[in-house]
N, C-alpha and C positions, 0 to 999 in steps of 0.2 A: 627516446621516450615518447610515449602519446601526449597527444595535445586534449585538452580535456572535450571528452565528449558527451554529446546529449543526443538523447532519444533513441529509439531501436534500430531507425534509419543510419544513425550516423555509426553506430557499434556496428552492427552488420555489413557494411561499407570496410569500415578499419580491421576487422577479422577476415575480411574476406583478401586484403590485401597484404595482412601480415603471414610472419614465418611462421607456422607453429613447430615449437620446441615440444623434442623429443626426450624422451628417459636415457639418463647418461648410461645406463646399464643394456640399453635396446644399441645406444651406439658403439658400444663397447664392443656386442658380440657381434656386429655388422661386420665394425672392420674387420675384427678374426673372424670371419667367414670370407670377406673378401680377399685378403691376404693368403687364405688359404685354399684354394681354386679346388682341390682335388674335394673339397666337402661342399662347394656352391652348386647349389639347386635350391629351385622356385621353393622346396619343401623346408631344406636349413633356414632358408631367408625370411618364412612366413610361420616358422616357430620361433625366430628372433621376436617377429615385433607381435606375435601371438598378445603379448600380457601389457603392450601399449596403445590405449586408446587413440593418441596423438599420431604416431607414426602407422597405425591405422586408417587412419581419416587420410593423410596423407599419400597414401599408396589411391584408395580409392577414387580420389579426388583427381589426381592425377589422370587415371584412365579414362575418369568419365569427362574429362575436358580433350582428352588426345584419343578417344575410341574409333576406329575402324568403321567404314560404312556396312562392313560386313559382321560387324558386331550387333545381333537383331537385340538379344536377349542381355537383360542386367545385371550386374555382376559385386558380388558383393561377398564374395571370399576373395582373403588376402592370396591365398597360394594361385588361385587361377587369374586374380587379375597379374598378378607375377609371371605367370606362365605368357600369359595376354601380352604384356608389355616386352617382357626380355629381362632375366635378370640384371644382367650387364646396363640395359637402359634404367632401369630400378637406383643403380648404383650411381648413373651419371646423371641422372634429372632432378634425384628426389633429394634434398640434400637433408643429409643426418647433423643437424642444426639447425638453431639455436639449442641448447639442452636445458630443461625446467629449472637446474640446480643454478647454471647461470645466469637462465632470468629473473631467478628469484634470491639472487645473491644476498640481496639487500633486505629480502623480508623471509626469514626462514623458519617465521611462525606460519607465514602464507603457504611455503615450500610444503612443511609438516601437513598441515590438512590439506595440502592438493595430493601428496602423494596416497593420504589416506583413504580420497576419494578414488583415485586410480586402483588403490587394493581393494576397495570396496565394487568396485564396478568389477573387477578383474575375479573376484567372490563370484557375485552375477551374474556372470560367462559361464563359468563351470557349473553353477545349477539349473539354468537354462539348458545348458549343452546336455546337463545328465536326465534331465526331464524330459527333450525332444526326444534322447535316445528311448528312454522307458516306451515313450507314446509313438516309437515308430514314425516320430516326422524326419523322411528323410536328409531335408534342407536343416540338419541340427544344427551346422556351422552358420547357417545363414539367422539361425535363432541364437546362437554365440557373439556372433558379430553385432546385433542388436541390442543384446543386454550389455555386453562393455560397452557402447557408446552411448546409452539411452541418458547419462549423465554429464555427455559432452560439455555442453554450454557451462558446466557448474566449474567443468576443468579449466575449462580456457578464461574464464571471466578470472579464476585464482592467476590464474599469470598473468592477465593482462588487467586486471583491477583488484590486485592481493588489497589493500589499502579499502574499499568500499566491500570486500567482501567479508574483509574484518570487521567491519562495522555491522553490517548483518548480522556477523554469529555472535557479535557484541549482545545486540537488542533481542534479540531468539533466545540466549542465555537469560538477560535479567527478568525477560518476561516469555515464557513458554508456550504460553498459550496463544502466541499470533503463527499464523499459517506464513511458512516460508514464501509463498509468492506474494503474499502483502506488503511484507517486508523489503522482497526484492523491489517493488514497485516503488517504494518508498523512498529508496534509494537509489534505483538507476530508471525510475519513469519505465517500467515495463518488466516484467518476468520474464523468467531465466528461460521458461521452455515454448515462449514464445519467439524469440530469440533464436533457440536451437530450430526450431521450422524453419523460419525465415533463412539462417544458418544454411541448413541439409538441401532448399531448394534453390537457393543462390550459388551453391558450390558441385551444383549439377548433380548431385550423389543420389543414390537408383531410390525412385519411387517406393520399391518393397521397402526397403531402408527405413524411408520415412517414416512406411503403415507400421513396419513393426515396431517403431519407437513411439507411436504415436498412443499415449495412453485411453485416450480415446473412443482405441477401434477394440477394444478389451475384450468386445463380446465374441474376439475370433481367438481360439482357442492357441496358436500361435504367439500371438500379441499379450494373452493372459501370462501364458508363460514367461514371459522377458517383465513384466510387469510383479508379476508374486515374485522373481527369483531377486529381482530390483532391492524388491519393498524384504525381503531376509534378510540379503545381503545390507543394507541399513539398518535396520532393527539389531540383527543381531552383533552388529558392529558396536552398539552400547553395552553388549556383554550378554550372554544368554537367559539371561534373568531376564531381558528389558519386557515390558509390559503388552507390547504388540507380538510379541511373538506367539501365544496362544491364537490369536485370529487366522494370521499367516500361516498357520498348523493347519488349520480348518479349511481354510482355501484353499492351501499347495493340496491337501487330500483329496478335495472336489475335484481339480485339475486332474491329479494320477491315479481317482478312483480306490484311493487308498483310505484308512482313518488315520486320525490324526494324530496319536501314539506310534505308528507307522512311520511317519513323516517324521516327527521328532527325533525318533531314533535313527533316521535315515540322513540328519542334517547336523545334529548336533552333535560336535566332536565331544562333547563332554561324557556324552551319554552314554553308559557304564554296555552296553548292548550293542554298540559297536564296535 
């Protein structure tokens, strides 16, 4: 267990030197991939951890501490850092443990909203991906990879401070109207996505990474994207009715040059025109 920490220094410090736990179901199909030689490629291996943000971070992290001097250019798809590394070295370095369901044995109110956040980010991958596709950017993956982790810090603070993060969505509940980074400050001396910087540049992870996570840099049309797919996948996570989702209409339209009935029908499962 951790020893109790304070301030952004000393979290950033203890994360940088812990395991991060992966989704029992990413380790699941690892080993039957590994087990099973004649289906092992960089491709099987990097649709395993496609829908975990954890063993994502993981893989990247990895490469960018052991990179090649001959590696000019930054790298930030799972499949070619996989290609990059060796599948085989993949399987011997990167270890498929601790798993969230373990570390959060003990708190499995904590377990339930970190995994909801994983599905919610994992939402915001695939409308990212399907929006870069619409606008023609070809680095779509590299706009996938952005929006599942743009919510990192939120995951890993659930495992590794389930107990203060409860508290949070405690005070957010009884009173609605305070802004989740006020809140976070309130209780761990600093917000969440400051943190996540600090995080992304202390674990070497490629600059592009950062800008596209970086809310920010919004006004680059890339970074908008991973940003509005973000802020759906949230909203609409309260159920399709929630109250932000008309704006988010309005915006995603701006972005794909579409209107905003368009976009509705383009996002929302409910809606009888899909």
């Amino acid at each position: 267990m951790r020893q109790e920490l304070k301030g952004l220094d000393q979290w950033v410090s203890y994360l940088s030197q812990a395991e991060i736990p992966i989704l029992k179901q990413t380790a699941r199909e690892l080993e039957n991939l590994h087990s099973a030689e004649n289906d092992l490629s960089a491709r099987s291996v990097s649709d395993a951890i496609a829908v975990d943000p954890m063993m994502t971070v993981k893989v990247l992290r990895y490469l960018q501490t052991h990179k090649h001097r001959s590696q000019l250019s930054e790298v930030i798809q799972v499949e070619q850092a996989l290609i990059m590394m060796g599948v085989e070295v993949f399987f011997r370095e990167i270890p498929e443990h601790p798993l969230v369901q373990e570390v959060l044995k003990d708190h499995t109110d904590a377990l339930v909203h970190l995994l909801h956040v994983i599905h919610r980010a994992h939402r915001a991958s695939e409308y990212a991906f399907d929006w870069a596709v619409r606008l023609s950017d070809l680095h779509f993956e590299q706009v996938r990879i952005a929006a599942l982790l743009h919510d990192l810090a939120e995951m890993l603070m659930w495992c590794f401070a389930p107990k203060e993060m409860l508290e949070i969505r405690a005070i957010q509940l009884n009173d609605k109207s305070l802004r989740t980074r006020a809140v976070q400050e309130q209780i761990f001396g600093f917000n969440l996505l400051d943190m996540q910087k600090l995080l992304v540049k202390n674990w070497q992870l490629p600059d592009l990474l950062l800008n596209l996570m970086d809310d920010d840099c919004g006004n680059q049309q890339r970074v908008r994207n991973v940003i509005l797919a973000v802020n759906l996948a949230r909203h609409s996570a309260n159920g399709w009715d929630d109250a932000a989702l008309p704006d988010d209409y309005k915006d995603i339209a701006m972005l794909l040059r579409m209107e905003p009935d368009q976009v509705k029908d383009l996002v929302d499962p409910g809606n009888s025109s899909n």
